[in-house]
C-alpha positions, 0 to 999 in steps of 0.5 A, spaced: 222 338 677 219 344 679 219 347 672 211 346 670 212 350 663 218 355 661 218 359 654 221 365 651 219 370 646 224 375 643 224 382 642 227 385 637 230 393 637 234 395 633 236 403 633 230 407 630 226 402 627 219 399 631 221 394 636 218 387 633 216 381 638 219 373 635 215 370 638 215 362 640 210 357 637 211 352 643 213 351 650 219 348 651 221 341 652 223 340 660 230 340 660 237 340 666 240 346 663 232 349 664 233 347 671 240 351 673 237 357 669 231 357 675 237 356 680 240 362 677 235 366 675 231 365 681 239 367 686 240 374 680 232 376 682 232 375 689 238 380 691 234 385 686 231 390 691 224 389 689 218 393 689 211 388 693 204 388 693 197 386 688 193 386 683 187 391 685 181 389 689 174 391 687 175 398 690 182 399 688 179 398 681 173 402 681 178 408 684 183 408 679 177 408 674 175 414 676 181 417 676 183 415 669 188 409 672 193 407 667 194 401 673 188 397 668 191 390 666 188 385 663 194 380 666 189 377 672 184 376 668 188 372 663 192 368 669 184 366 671 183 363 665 189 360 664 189 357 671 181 355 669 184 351 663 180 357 658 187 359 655 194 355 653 201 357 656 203 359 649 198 364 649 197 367 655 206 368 656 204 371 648 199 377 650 204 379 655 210 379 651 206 384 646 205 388 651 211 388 654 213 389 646 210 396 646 213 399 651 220 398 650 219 400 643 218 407 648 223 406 653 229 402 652 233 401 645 236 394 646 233 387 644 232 382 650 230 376 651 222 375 655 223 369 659 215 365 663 216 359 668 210 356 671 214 353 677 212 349 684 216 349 690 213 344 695 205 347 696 206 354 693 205 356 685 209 361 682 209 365 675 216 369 673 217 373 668 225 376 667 227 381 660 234 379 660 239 382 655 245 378 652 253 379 654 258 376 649 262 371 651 266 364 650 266 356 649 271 352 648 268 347 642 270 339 641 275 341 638 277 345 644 277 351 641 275 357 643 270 359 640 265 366 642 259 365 645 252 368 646 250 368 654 243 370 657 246 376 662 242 373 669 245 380 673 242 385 668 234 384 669 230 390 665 225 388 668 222 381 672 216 380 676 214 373 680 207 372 683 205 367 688 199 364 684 197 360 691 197 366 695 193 371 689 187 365 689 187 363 696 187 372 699 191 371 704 196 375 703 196 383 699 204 382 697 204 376 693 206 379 686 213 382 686 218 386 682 223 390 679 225 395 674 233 395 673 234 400 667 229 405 663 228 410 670 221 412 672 217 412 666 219 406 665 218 403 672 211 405 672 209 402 665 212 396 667 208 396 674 201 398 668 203 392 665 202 388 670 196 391 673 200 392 680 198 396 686 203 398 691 202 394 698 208 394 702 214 398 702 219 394 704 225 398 706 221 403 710 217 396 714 224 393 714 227 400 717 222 400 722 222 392 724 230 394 725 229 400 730 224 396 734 229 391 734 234 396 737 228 399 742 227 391 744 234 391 746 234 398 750 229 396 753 230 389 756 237 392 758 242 387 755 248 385 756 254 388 750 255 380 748 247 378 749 245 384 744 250 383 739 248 375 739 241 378 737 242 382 732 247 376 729 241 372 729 236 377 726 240 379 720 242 371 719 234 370 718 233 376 715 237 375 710 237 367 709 229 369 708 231 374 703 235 370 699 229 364 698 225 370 696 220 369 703 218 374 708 221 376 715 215 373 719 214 376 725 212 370 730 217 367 726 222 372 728 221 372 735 222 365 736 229 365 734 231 371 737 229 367 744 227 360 745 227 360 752 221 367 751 218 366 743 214 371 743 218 376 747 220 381 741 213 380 737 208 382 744 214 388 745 212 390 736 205 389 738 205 393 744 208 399 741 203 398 735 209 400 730 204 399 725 208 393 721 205 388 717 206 380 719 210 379 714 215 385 711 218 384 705 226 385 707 230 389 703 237 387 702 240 395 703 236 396 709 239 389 712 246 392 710 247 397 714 244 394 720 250 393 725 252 394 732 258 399 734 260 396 742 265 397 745 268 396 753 274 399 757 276 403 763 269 400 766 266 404 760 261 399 756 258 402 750 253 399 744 249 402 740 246 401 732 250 403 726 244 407 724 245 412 729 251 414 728 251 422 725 244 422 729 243 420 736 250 420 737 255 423 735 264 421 734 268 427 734 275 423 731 279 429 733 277 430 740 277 422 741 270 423 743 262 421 743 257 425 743 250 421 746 245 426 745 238 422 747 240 419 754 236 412 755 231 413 760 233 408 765 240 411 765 238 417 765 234 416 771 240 412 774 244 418 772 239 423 776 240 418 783 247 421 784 246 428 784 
């Protein structure tokens, strides 16, 4: 069972009155219907757009001190000590539901469930915290009776957060800590981001838009065949996506192997190279992926293929005229195109 601890401490907020925290005595006892809670809560947070990054480092602390940060938290020195056996679960799920208390009785005026679980996936440890609301809902009884019934609502997450603790103590990465922010606007955002002491180190869609327009200038430049380019996009957005799904990074080596295995480092010496500037591991974000698409098509000896992203810019469809309008001309059909003058 990957579940080493779960808890849940509720607040309470109703109209004008001070939010209240109820908070739990204890840890819950392991049980099957905490393991399909996982199952779901992990699906419902993995196809949220998330932001990634970090607790601050010695400088980044030292900055926000001096600029009177609000980024101040003292939720990784509490995770140190809790993983140093200097505090219990209880307590330390308990510090962070009073401050999460505090700040919805500022943004948000409905009550909602905090839910901790301390989990393991094969070598990695993770911490994840969800505010989940409730829907009504029914059951049908022993009696087989419909009854109403309460449900945790997974889809609408307030506000959720997971950390790689693995990564964080081992300091191989600067985006082990992720999160989310489904309702309450930017204040809210920011003082969840405060919370947990968050810095911003990876912007997901702007990497995962730069991996897919050096994809694209990948297969410009290698000259493809419509079929080939079109099985290469296929397999990009298939591993992209699959990664998203299981909330792990698009690994550049990685990637490049399943785009070729016959050259698998092709497409990462052709990043590499270029100096896109991408991290190693990008965050991929499920929008950007969405919108990636090939329009091809082939007839009259014609044959056209071009990303989706271009359309409206690079190139243009005049639907009246029954016309495409190709305003930046590849070099080397351009110098093809020169030849016959």
């Amino acid at each position: 069972m990957p579940i080493l601890n779960a808890i849940v401490h509720r607040i309470e907020k109703n109209g004008d009155a001070p939010a209240r925290l109820v908070p739990a005595e204890a840890p819950l006892p392991q049980a099957d219907s905490l393991d399909a809670l996982l199952e779901g809560l992990n699906r419902a947070y993995h196809g949220k757009s998330k932001a990634w990054g970090h607790f601050p480092d010695a400088t980044e602390s030292a900055e926000g001190a001096e600029e009177g940060s609000k980024r101040t938290s003292p939720l990784p020195g509490e995770l140190a000590d809790y993983l140093a056996e200097g505090r219990d679960f209880t307590s330390l799920t308990r510090g962070i539901a009073e401050r999460l208390t505090a700040l919805l009785d500022t943004h948000l005026s409905v009550s909602g469930d905090m839910i901790v679980l301390e989990t393991r996936f094969g070598d990695g440890h993770f911490l994840t915290l969800a505010l989940l609301h409730h829907r009504e809902g029914f059951a049908v009884d022993e009696h087989l009776a419909v009854v109403p019934a309460r449900q945790l609502n997974l889809a609408q997450m307030s506000l959720a957060a997971r950390i790689d603790l693995t990564q964080w103590r081992t300091g191989d990465s600067r985006q082990y800590l992720s999160w989310i922010r489904d309702r309450g606007g930017k204040a809210l955002a920011e003082g969840f981001a405060a919370l947990l002491g968050a810095v911003e180190g990876v912007d997901a869609t702007g990497e995962t838009r730069t991996l897919l327009r050096a994809f694209s200038d990948y297969v410009e430049k290698e000259d493809l065949p419509e079929e080939a380019s079109r099985e290469k996009t296929d397999a990009l957005i298939n591993y992209a996506s699959d990664q998203a799904s299981r909330g792990e990074p698009i690994t550049l080596e990685e990637l490049s192997e399943v785009l070729d295995d016959q050259q698998p480092r092709a497409f990462f010496e052709h990043i590499r190279n270029a100096d896109y500037g991408l991290s190693p591991e990008i965050p991929p974000d499920r929008k950007a992926l969405s919108q990636f698409r090939r329009f091809a098509g082939r007839a009259g000896g014609v044959s056209i293929s071009f990303d989706s992203h271009l359309l409206g810019s690079s190139v243009e469809y005049d639907e009246n005229a029954d016309r495409l309008i190709i305003k930046q001309v590849p070099k080397q059909l351009k110098e093809q195109l020169k030849g016959k003058n």
